[in-house]
C-alpha positions as CSV (number, residue, x, y, z in Angstrom):
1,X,19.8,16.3,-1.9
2,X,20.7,17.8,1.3
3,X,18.9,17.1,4.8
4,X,16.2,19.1,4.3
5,X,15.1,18.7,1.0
6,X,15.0,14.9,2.0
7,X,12.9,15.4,4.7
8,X,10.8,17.7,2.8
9,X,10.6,15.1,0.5
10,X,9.3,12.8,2.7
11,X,6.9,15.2,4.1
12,X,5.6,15.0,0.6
13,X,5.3,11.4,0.0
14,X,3.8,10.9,3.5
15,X,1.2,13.1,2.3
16,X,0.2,12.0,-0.5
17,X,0.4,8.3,0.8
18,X,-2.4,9.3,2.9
19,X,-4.3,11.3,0.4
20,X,-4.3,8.6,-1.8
21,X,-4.7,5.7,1.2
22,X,-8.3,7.8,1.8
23,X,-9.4,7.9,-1.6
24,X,-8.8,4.0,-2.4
25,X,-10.4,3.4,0.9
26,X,-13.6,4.8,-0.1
27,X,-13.6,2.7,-3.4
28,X,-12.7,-0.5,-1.9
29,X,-13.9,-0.6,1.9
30,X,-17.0,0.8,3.7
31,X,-17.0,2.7,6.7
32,X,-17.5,0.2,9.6
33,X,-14.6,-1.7,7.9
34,X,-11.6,-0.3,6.5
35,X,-10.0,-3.5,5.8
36,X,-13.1,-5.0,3.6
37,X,-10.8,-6.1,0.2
38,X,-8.2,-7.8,2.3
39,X,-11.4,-9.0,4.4
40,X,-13.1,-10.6,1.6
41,X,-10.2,-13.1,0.7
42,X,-11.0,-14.2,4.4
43,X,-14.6,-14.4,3.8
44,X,-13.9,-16.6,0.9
45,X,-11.9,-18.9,2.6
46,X,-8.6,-18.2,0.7
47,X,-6.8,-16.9,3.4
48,X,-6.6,-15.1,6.2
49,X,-6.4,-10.9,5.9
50,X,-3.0,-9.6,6.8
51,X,-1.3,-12.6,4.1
52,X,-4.0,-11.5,1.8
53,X,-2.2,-8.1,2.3
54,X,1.2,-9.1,2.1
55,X,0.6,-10.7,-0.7
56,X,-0.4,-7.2,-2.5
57,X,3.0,-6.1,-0.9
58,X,5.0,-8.6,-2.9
59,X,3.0,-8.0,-5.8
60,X,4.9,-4.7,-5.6
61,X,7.9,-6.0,-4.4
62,X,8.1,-7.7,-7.4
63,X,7.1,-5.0,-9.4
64,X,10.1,-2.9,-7.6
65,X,12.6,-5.3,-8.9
66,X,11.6,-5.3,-12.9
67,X,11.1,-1.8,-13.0
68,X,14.6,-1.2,-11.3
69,X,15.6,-3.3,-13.9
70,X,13.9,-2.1,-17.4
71,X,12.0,0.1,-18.7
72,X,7.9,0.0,-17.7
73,X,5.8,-1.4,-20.2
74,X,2.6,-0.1,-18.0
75,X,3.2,3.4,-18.6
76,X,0.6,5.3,-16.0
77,X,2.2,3.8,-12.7
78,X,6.1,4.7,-12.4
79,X,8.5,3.2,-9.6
80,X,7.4,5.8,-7.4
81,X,3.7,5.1,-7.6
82,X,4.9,1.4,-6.8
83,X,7.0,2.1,-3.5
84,X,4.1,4.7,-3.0
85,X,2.0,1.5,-2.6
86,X,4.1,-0.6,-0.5
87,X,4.1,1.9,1.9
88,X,0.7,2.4,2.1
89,X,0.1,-1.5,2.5
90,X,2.6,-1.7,5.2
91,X,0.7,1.0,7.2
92,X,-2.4,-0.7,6.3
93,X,-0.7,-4.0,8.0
94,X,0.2,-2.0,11.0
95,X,-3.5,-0.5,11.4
96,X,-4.6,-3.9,11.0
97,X,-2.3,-5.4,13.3
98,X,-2.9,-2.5,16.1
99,X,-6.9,-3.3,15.7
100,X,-6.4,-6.6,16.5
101,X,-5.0,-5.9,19.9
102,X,-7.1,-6.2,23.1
């Protein structure tokens, strides 16, 4: 892979990070709040909502370090779906952490 294939590479996941950052959004928050599923473990008392995120990012952390290890047993989400995810949650955490700020 030379320079620009890697940046057009990245153009690609980018994209469909956000693509696919939209879509979930629309199945699991509402429009006056984005951040409703990592809300709701607030809400509930478990914890607050950026460690309620995190801990969907080691979730795939996790699920980094098996699958760079063996073979996946789930078949319909590869290791690229995975970091696809973790770096859609660490946006998420930054939105999050920008909409806190006075």
């Amino acid at each position: 892979m030379d320079r620009k294939q890697f940046t057009e590479y990245l153009e690609d996941f980018f994209k469909k990070g956000l693509d696919l950052v939209r879509a979930k959004n629309m199945d699991y928050a509402s429009e006056g709040d984005p951040f409703r599923n990592f809300n709701l473990a607030q809400t509930m008392g478990v914890t607050d909502s950026k460690t309620a995120l995190m801990v969907r990012m080691c979730d795939k952390v996790s699920r980094i370090a098996t699958l760079l290890k063996q073979e996946r047993t789930v078949q319909d989400e590869t290791i690229h779906d995975t970091l696809q995810d973790l770096s859609n949650y660490a946006a998420i955490l930054s939105a999050m952490i920008s909409n806190e700020k006075p």
